[in-house]
N, C-alpha and C positions, 0 to 999 in steps of 0.2 A: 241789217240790224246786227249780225253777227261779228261784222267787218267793224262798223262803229265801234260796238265793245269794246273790241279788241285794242281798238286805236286809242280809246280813254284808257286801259288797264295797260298798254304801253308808256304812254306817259307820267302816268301815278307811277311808275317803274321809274320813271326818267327825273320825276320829280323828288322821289324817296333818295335815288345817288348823289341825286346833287350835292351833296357835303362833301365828296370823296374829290370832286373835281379840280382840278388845281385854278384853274379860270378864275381871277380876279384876286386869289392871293398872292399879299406881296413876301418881297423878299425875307422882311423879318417876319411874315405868320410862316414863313416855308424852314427858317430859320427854327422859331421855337419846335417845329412840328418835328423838324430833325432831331433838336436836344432829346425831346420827350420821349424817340425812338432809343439813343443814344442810352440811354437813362434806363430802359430795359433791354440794353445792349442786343438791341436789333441793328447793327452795322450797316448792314445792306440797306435796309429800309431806309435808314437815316440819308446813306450816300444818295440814294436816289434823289430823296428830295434836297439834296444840296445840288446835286444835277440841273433840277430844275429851276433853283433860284441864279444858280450861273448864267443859267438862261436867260430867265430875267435883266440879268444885271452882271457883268464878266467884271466889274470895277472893283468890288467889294472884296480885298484882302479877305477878312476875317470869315467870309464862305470858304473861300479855298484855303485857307488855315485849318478851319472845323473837318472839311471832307478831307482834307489830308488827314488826319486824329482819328478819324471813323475808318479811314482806309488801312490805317499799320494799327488798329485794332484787329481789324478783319484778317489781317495777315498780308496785305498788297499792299510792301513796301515802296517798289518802285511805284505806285500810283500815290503813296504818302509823299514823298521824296517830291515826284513832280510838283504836288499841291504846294507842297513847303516853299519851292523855290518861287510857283506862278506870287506866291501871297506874299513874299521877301521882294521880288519884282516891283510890287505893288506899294509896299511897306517896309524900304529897305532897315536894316538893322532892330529891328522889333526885337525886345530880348526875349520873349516866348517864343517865338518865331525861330528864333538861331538855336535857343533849348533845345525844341520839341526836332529838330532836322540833325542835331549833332548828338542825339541818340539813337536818333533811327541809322547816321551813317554809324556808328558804333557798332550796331546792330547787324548793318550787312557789310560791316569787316571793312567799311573805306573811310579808315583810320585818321590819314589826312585831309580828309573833306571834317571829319569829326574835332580835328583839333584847332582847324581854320574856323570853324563854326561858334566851337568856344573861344576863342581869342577873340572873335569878332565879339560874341556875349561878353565877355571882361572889359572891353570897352567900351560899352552902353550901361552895364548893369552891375548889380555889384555883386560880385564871386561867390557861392555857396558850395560848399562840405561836397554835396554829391557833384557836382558841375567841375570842380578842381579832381574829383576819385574821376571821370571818366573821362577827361583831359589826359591825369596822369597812367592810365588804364591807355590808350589810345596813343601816347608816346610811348608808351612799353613796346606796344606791338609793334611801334616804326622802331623800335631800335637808340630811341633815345633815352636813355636809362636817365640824365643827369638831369634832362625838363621833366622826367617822368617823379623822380624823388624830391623833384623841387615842387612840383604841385602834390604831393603825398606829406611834405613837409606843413606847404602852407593850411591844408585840408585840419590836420593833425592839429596845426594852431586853432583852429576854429574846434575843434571838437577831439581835448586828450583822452575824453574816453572811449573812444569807437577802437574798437579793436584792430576792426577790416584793414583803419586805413595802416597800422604799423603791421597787420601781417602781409598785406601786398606790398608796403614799403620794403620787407623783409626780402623776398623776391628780387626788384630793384638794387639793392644794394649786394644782393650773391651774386649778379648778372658784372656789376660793374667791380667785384669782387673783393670789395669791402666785408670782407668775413666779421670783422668784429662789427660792425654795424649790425647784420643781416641777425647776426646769433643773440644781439641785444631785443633786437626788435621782438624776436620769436620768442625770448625770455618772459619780457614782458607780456606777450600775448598770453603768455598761459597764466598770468595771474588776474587777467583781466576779466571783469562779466561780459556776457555778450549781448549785444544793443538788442533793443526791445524788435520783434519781430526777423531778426535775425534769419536766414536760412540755416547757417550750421553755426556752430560751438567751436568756435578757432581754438579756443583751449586743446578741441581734440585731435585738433592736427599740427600743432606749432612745435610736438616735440617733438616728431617723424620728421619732420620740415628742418628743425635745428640742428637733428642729429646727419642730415641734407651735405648743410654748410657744411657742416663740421666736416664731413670725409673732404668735400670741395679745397676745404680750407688746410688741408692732411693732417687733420687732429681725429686719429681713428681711436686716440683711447677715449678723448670726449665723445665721440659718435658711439662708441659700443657703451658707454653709460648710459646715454640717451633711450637707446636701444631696450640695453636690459631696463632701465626703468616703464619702458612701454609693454614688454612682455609682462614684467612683476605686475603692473596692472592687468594686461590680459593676456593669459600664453598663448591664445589663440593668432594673434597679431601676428599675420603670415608677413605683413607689408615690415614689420620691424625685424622679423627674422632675415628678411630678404636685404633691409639696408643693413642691419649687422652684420651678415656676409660679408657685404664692399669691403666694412670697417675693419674682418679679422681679416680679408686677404692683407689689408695694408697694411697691417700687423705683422702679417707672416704668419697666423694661425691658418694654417690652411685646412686643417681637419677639421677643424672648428666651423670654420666660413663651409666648408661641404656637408658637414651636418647640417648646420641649419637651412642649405639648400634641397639638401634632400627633403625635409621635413616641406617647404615649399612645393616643392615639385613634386610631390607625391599628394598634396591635396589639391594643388593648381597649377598643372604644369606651362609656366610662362618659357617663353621661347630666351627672356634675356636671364632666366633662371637658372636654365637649363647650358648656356653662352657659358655664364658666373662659371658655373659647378667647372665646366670643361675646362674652363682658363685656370682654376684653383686647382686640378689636378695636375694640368702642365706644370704646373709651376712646384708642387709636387715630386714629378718626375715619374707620373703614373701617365707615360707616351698613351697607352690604347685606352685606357678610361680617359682621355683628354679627345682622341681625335673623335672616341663614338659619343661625346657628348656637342663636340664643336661642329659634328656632321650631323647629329638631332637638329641641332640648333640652325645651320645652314636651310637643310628641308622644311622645317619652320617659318622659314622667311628672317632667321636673324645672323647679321652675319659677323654685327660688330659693336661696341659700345658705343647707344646713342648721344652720351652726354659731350 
């Protein structure tokens, strides 16, 4: 009698699971059941049951698209990556498909899979604002400065008030050393508002940035105006005292440019700081204050200008 029980209170057990079981669900109820996990960003959960509708069914692009999405949420790119390419195998040229795979190459730095990705999307689909920023973001990093400002150009036509795209254009055009470009762009940026949702305020770093070019460009008297207008806003601005340095060595203020290093390196001692200071006394002609700041700077780890 005992044993009986026990074998009906087994199956009332077996009978109450039954919902949890996957048996007899198809691919799209294994599908929605994933979204709805997705949806309160349980990743894993979700991947799982993409697992098993693959099972099901290995045909269906648009599973391994979804568990690719769920997988470079969860942080497992290369498991996103694979999805991307099984579901582009499947459905080649798909313009979501080539999107979603040439961000995530963006993402782990393989640059030229990211801009073959979007070349591939430009010929299927038609070009949008962010898709042209991480194209041209993506050519930067190969070294092609001229495709990189040419898609920062086209971006910029679609949308003249986004800040981002002329202050990375700004960059682009120092690199290929178009000075008067680089220093328009960054001008501009500081009178621009910044797009809604924004991480930072390009206003607040486009004159440090300008005043950049400017020494690049050897306009040290435009670079220390820059400079001093960033202190007159805040004397704290160690990062402005530090570029005003570069700008009075090339001045030939040398006392000048060591004061304001010192004020640096006495609240942060940076090793290319402390490099500056030593080279500004050489030049001086202060031999022992030169080699004990250029042998700080050595044991440091710095040994020479990285620009």
């Amino acid at each position: 009698m005992i044993a009986k029980t026990l074998t009906i209170l087994t199956l009332s057990l077996l009978i109450f699971a039954a919902p949890d079981v996957v048996v007899g669900q198809t691919v799209d109820d294994l599908m929605s059941a994933a979204q709805a996990e997705l949806d309160l960003w349980n990743h894993d959960e979700a991947v799982a049951l993409y697992d098993q509708a693959i099972e099901l069914d290995q045909g269906r692009h648009r599973v391994f698209f979804m568990r690719g999405m769920a997988r470079n949420d969860s942080g497992d790119q290369e498991g996103a990556l694979q999805d991307f390419d099984q579901a582009l195998t499947l459905s080649p040229n798909e313009p979501e498909y080539l999107y979603e795979r040439g961000m995530v190459r963006c993402y782990v730095q393989d640059y030229a899979g990211a801009v073959a990705d979007f070349d591939a999307f430009e010929a299927v689909a038609t070009m949008q604002e962010l898709v042209l920023m991480k194209r041209a973001d993506s050519k930067y990093q190969l070294d092609d400065y001229a495709g990189a400002a040419a898609d920062y150009d086209a971006a910029l036509a679609e949308n003249p008030a986004n800040p981002e795209i002329r202050y990375l254009r700004a960059f682009v055009r120092a690199d290929m050393e178009d000075w008067d470009g680089a220093v328009a762009d960054f001008t501009a940026v500081m009178t621009m508002e910044p797009i809604e949702g924004a991480m930072f305020d390009s206003r607040d770093r486009a004159l440090l940035r300008r005043a950049q070019v400017k020494i690049r460009a050897a306009d040290f008297e435009g670079a220390q105006a820059d400079c001093d207008q960033a202190l007159a806003l805040d004397a704290d601005d160690l990062e402005a005292r530090f570029i005003r340095a570069k700008a009075l060595v090339g001045l030939e203020k040398y006392a000048d440019a060591i004061a304001d290093l010192d004020v640096v390196i006495e609240r942060y001692p940076m090793p290319e700081a402390v490099y500056d200071r030593g080279m500004a006394k050489q030049l001086m002609g202060d031999v022992d204050g030169a080699d004990a700041d250029l042998n700080q700077a050595a044991e440091m780890g710095f040994t020479g200008s990285e620009e």
